[in-house]
Wavefront OBJ file of the C-alpha trace (Angstrom):
o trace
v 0.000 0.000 0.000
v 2.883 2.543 1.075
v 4.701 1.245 -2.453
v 1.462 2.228 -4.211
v 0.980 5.725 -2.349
v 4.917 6.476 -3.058
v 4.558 5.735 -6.912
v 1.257 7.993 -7.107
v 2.038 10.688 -8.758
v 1.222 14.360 -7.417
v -1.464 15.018 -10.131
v -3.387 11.482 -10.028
v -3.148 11.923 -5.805
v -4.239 15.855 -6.143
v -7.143 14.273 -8.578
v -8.156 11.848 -6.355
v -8.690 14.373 -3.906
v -10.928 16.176 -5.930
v -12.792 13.639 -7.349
v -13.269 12.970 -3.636
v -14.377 15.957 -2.996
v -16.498 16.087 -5.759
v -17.948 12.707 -4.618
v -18.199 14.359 -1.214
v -20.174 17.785 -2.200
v -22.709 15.041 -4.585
v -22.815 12.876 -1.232
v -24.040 15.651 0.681
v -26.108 17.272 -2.192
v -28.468 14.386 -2.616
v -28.226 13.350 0.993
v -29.830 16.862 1.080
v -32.084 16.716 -1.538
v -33.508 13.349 0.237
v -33.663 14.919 3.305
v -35.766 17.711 2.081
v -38.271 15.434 -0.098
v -38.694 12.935 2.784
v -38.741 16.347 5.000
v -42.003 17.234 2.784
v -42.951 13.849 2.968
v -42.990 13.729 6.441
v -44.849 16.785 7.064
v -47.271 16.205 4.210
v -48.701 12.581 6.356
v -48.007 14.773 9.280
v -50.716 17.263 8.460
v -52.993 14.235 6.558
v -52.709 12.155 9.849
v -51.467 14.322 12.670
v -49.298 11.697 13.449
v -46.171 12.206 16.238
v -44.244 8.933 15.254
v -43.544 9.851 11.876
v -42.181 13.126 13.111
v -39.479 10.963 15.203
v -38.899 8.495 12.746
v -37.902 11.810 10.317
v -36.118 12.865 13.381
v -33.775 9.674 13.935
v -33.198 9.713 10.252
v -32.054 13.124 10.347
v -29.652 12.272 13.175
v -28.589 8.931 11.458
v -27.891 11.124 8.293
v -26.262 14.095 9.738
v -24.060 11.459 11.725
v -23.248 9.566 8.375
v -22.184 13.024 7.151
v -19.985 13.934 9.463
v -18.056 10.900 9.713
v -17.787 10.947 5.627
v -16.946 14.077 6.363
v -14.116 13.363 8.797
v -12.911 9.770 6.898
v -12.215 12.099 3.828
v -10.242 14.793 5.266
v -8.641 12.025 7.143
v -7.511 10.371 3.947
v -6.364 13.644 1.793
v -4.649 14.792 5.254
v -2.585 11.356 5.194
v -2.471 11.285 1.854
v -0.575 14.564 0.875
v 1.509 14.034 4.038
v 2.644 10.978 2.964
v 3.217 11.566 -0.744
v 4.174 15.237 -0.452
v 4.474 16.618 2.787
v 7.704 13.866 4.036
v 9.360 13.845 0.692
v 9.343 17.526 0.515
v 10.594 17.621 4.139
v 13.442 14.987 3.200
v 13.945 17.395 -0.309
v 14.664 20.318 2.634
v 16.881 18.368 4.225
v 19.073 17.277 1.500
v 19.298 20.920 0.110
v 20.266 22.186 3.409
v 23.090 19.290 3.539
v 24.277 20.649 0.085
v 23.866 24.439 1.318
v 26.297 23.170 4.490
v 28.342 21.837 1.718
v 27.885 18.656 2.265
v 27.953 16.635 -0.824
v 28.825 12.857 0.400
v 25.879 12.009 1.178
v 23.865 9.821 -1.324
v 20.220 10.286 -2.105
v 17.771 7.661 -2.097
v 14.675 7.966 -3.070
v 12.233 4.672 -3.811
v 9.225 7.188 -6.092
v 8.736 6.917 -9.203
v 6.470 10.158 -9.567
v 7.102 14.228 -8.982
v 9.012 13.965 -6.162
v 11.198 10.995 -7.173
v 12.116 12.791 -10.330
v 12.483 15.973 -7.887
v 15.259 13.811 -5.628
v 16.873 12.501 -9.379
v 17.008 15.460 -10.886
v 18.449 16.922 -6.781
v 20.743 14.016 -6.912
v 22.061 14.594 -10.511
v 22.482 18.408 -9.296
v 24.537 17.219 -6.378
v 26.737 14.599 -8.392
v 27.813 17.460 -11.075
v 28.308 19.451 -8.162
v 30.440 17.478 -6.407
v 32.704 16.894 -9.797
v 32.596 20.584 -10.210
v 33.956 20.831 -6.287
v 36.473 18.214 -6.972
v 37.828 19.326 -9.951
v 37.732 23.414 -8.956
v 39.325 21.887 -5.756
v 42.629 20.284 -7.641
v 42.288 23.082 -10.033
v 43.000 25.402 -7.264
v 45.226 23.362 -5.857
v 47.667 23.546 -8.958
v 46.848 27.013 -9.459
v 48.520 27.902 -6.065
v 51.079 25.815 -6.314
v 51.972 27.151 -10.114
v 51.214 30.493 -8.375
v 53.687 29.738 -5.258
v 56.184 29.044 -8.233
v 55.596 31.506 -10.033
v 55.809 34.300 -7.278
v 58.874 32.488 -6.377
v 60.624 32.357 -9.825
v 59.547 36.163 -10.076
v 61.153 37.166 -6.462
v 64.475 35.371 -8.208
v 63.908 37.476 -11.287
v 63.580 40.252 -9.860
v 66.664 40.242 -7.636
v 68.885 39.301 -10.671
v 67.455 41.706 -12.615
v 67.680 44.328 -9.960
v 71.612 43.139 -9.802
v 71.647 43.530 -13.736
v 70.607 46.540 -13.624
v 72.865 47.893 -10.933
v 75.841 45.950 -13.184
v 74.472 48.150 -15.934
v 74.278 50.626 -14.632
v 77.938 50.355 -13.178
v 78.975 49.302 -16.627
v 77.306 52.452 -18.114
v 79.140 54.070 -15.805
v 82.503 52.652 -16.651
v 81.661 53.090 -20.447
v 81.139 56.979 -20.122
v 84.604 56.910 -18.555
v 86.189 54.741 -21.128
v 83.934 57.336 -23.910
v 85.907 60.035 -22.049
v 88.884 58.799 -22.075
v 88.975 57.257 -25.495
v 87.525 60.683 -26.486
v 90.602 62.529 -24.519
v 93.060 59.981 -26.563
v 91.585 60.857 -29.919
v 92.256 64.755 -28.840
v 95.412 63.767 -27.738
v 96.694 61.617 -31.210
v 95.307 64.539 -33.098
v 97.724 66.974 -30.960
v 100.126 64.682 -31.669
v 99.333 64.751 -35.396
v 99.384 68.330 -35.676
v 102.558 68.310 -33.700
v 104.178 65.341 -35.624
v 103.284 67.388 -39.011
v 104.686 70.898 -37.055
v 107.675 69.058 -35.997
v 108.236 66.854 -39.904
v 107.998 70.789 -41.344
v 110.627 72.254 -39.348
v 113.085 69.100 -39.725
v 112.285 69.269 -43.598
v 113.082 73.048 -43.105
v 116.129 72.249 -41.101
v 117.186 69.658 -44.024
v 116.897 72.439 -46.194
v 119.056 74.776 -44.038
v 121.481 72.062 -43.455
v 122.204 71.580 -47.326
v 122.385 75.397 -47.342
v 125.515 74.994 -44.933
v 126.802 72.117 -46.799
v 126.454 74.080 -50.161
v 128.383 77.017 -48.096
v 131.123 74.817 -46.698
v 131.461 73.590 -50.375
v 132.197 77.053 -51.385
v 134.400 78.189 -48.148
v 136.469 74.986 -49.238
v 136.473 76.300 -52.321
v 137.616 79.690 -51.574
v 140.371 78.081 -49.278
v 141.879 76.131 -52.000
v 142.078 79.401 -53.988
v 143.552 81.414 -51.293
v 146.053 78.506 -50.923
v 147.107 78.997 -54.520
v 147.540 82.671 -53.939
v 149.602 82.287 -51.016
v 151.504 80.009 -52.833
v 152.135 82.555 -55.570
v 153.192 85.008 -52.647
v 155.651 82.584 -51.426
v 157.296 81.806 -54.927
v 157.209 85.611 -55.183
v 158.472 86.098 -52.192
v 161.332 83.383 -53.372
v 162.024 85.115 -55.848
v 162.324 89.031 -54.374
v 164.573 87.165 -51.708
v 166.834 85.840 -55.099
v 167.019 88.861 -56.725
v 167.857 90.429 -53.460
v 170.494 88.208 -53.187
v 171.524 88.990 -56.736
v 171.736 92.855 -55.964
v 173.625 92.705 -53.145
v 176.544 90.911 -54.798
v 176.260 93.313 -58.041
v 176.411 96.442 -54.724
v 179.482 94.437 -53.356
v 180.701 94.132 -56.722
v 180.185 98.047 -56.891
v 182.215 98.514 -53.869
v 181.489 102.103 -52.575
v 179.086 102.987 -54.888
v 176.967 100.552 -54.265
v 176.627 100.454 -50.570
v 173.389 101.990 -50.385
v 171.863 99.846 -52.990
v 173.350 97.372 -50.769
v 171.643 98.149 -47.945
v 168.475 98.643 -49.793
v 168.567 95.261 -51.304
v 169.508 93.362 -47.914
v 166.015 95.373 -46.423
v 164.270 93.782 -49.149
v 165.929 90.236 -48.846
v 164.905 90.627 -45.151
v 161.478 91.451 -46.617
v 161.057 88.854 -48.599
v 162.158 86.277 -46.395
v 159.803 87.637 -43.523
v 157.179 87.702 -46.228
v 157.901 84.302 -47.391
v 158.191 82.915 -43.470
v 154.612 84.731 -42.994
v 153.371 82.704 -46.504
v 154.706 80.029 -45.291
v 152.623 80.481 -41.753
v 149.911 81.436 -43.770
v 150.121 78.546 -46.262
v 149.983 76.209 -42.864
v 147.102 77.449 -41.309
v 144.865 77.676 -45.142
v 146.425 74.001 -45.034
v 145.267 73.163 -41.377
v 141.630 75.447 -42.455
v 140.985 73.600 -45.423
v 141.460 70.560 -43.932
v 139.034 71.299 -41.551
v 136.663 72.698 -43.388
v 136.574 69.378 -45.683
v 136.070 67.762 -42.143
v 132.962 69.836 -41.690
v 132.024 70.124 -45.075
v 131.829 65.747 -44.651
v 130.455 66.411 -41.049
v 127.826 68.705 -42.748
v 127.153 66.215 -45.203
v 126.248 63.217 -43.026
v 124.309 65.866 -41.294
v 122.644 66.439 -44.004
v 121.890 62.780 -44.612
v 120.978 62.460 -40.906
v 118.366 65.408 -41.418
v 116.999 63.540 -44.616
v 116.596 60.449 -42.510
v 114.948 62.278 -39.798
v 112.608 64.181 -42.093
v 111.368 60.505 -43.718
v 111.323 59.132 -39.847
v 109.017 62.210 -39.006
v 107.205 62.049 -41.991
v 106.576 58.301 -41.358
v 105.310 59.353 -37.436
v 103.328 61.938 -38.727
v 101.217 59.336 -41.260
v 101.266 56.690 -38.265
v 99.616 59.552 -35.986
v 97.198 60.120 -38.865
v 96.624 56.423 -38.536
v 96.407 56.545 -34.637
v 93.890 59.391 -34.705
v 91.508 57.971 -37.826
v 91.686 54.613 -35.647
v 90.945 56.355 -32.171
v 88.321 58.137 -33.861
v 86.348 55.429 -34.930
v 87.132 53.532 -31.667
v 85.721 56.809 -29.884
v 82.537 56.369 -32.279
v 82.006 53.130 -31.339
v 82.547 53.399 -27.979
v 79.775 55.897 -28.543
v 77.431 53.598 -30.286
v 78.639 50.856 -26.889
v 77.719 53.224 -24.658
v 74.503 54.979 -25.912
v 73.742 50.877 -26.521
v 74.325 50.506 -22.820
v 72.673 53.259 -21.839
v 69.329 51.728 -23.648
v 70.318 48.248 -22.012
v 70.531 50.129 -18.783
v 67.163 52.106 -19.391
v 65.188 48.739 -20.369
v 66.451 46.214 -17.834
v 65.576 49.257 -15.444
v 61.691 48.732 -16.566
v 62.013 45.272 -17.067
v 62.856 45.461 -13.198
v 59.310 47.478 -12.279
v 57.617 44.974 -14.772
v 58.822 42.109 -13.154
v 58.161 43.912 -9.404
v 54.924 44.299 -10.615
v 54.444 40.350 -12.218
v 56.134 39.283 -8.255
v 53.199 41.300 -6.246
v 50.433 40.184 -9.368
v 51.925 36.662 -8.580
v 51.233 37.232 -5.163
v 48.345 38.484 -4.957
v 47.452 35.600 -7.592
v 48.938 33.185 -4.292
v 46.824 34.855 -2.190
v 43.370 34.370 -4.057
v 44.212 30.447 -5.010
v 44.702 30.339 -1.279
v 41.331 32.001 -0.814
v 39.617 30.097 -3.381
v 41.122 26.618 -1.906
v 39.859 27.373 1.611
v 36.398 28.288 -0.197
v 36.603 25.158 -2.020
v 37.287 23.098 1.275
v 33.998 24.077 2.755
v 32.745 21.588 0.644
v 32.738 17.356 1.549
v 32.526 15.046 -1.134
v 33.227 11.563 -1.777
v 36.249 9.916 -2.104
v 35.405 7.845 -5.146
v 34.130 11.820 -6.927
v 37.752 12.896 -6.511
v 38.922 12.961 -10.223
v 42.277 12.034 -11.470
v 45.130 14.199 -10.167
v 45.823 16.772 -12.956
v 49.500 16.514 -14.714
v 51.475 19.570 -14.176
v 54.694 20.266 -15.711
v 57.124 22.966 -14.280
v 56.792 25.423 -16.971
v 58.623 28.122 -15.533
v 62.321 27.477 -15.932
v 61.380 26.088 -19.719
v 59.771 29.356 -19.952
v 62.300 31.940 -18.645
v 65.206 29.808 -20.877
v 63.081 30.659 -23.849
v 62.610 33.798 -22.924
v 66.422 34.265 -22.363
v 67.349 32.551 -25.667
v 65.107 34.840 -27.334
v 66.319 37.943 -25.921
v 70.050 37.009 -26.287
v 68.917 36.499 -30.232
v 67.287 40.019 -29.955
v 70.138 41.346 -28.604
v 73.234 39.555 -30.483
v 70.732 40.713 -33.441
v 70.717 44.296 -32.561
v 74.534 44.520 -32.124
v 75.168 44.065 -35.611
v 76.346 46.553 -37.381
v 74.819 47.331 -40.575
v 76.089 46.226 -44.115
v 76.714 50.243 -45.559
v 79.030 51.116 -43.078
v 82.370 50.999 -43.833
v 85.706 52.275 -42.561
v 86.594 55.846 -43.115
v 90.576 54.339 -43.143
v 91.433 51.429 -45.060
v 92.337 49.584 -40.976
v 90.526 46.559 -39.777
v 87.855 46.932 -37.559
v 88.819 43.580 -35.685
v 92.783 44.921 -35.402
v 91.395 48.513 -33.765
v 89.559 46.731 -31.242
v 92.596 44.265 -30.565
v 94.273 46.935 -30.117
v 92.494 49.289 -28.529
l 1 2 3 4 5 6 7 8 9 10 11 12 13 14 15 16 17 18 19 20 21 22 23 24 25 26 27 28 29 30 31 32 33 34 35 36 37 38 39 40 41 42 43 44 45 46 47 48 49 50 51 52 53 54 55 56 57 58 59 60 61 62 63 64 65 66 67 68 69 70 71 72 73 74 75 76 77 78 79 80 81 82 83 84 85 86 87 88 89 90 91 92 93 94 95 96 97 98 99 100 101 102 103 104 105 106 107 108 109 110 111 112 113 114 115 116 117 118 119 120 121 122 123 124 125 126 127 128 129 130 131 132 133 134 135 136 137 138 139 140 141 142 143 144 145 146 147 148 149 150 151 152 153 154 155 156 157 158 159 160 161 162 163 164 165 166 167 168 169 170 171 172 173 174 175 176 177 178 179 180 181 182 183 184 185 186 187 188 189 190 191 192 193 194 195 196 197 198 199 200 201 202 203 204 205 206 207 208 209 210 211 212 213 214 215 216 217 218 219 220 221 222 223 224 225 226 227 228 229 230 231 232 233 234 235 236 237 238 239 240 241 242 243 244 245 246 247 248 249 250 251 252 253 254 255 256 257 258 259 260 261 262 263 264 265 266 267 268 269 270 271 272 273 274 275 276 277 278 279 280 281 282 283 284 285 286 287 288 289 290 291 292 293 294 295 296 297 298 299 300 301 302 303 304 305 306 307 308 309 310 311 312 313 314 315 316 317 318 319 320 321 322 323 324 325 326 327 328 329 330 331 332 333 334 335 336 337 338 339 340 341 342 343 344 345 346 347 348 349 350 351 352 353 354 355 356 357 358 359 360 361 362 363 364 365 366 367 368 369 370 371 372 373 374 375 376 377 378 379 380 381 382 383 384 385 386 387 388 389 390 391 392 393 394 395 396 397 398 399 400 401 402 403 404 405 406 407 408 409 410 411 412 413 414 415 416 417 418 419 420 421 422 423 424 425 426 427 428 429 430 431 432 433 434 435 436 437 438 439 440 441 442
């Protein structure tokens, strides 16, 4: 009978109240009806026989039939009272208690449920709910689960990014540093070779001019040898004069001896002139030594000039050579200084980006955090819930992602940067030097 009630569906129970009901109202409408016709009846023989015992006989009847209404009466709400309490009223109350369950967050418990009308599709339908539910718990709790532990590694690989990128940037920043030194130096050396090459071309003039002034001497000391080989053949000539005066001196003093008397004076005269000529030909003689002793040294100098000469040549082509190598030096420290330009200002952009790749990655650490912080919210949310064991899904795979991605992210910015460093194709030297040898030696 209960198997019966439980499988009665709401509408055929809600019917069968009404049809009893109806059967009820019909009851009591021609229980009514009969009372008033045999109500007429009764007081139709009563006035045709003025009879007393037919007035009690309607009496008990009307007692028997008001009776017989009120216990239909109370049978029927007796039955639709039981009746809705036991096939809507208790599985309603047992529908209450499983929501409230689930509302707790309770969803372990398993519904049973023997109807097969409204309310046993109401407890499938609630039990289907709390199945999917359940799933949906256990998989949002693993979900969060992974989430805040990919979130813990996450914060954690960002807290190590950002300190070596904070020490990156303070090495770039040194090393920016360091390069606008070396720019200002290198710059200071380029100054100074050009100096140098101004002062190597100054200093190649003047020894050119000095070659020039030194073949000027050795053209003069040609001449002065010149002229002393001349005067040496005049005071020869002196001397053979003075021979000579000193022979015919000699001649006219024995012609005055020969003379006797007569030719004393022109004696006398001719021994002043022999005395002449032989102090003229000692002082030729003197003479004729020291033009001897000065042309010999002025054929020393005049050779002494000469390899001075050569000297000065040699120096000019040394200087001249110094002067093109300081060319050289300043052309190569003046490319060096432009690309230590191009090194630094490249730096200096390094220095600027890892500077907001530092705040970006500050701000990815506290986003990570905070991300930690709401997984851990969401888990505790999540463990309000109680579910089976057997609803517990498969552990999700997780692979550490984070050190694969910050290699590919280093790889790629390495690329970027080796890319970048390049120089381009049109440039070329402004001096036929190798770029590689400047930098060697630089």
């Amino acid at each position: 009978m209960n198997r019966l009630l439980n499988n009665m569906t709401v509408r055929l129970s809600w019917n069968l109240v009404l049809g009893l009901f109806a059967v009820l109202v019909c009851s009591l409408s021609a229980l009514g009806l009969y009372s008033l016709g045999f109500a007429e009846q009764t007081i139709a023989s009563l006035q045709q026989a003025g009879q007393l015992e037919s007035f009690g006989v309607f009496a008990s009847v009307m007692r028997w039939i008001i009776v017989m209404i009120l216990l239909v009466s109370a049978g029927s709400i007796v039955a639709v009272v039981w009746g809705v309490n036991l096939n809507v009223i208790r599985p309603l109350h047992r529908v209450v208690a499983h929501c409230e369950q689930i509302a707790a967050g309770n969803l372990a418990e398993h519904i049973e449920h023997g109807n097969a009308n409204e309310i046993g599709q109401l407890f499938t339908s609630l039990g289907n709910i709390q199945q999917r539910l359940a799933a949906t718990v256990g998989t949002v709790r693993q979900s969060s689960q992974l989430i805040h532990d990919g979130a813990q590694e996450i914060a954690e690989g960002n807290r190590n990014l950002s300190s070596r990128t904070i020490e990156q940037a303070a090495s770039l920043e040194d090393t920016a540093s360091s390069m606008e030194q070396l720019t200002s130096t290198v710059g200071q050396n380029a100054d100074n070779a050009r100096q140098a090459s101004q002062l190597a071309a100054t200093a190649a003039q003047a020894a050119q001019r000095g070659g020039e002034v030194v073949n000027e001497v050795v053209s003069t000391m040609g001449e002065i040898s010149s002229s002393s080989h001349k005067v040496a053949e005049i005071i020869k000539l002196i001397d053979s004069i003075a021979f000579q005066t000193n022979i015919l001196a000699l001649n006219a003093s024995v012609e005055a001896a020969r003379a006797g008397e007569q030719g004393r004076g022109f004696a006398v005269v001719a021994g002043e002139v022999r005395s002449l000529a032989s102090r003229s030909a000692d002082a030729a003689k003197d003479i004729r030594t020291l033009i001897g002793e000065s042309v010999a040294r002025v054929e020393t100098g005049s050779s002494l000039v000469g390899q001075a000469g050569n000297a000065m040549q040699e120096i000019v082509q040394a200087v001249q050579k110094v002067a093109d190598i300081m060319d050289e030096i300043a052309a190569a420290s003046q490319e060096q200084s432009n690309g230590i330009g191009l090194v630094n200002q490249a730096v200096t952009q390094m220095d600027q980006v890892t500077q907001q790749n530092a705040g970006l990655v500050q701000d990815s650490a506290r986003a990570a955090s905070d991300l930690v912080g709401e997984a851990q919210r969401l888990r505790e949310a999540v463990e309000v819930f109680r579910i089976a064991q057997q609803q517990l899904q498969r552990p999700l795979s997780r692979q550490p992602a984070v050190d694969s991605w910050a290699r590919q992210q280093y790889e790629s910015a390495e690329r970027k940067v080796a890319t970048e460093a390049q120089p381009p194709a049109s440039r070329t030297p402004s001096k036929p030097v190798d770029a590689d040898d400047d930098w060697q030696t630089f």
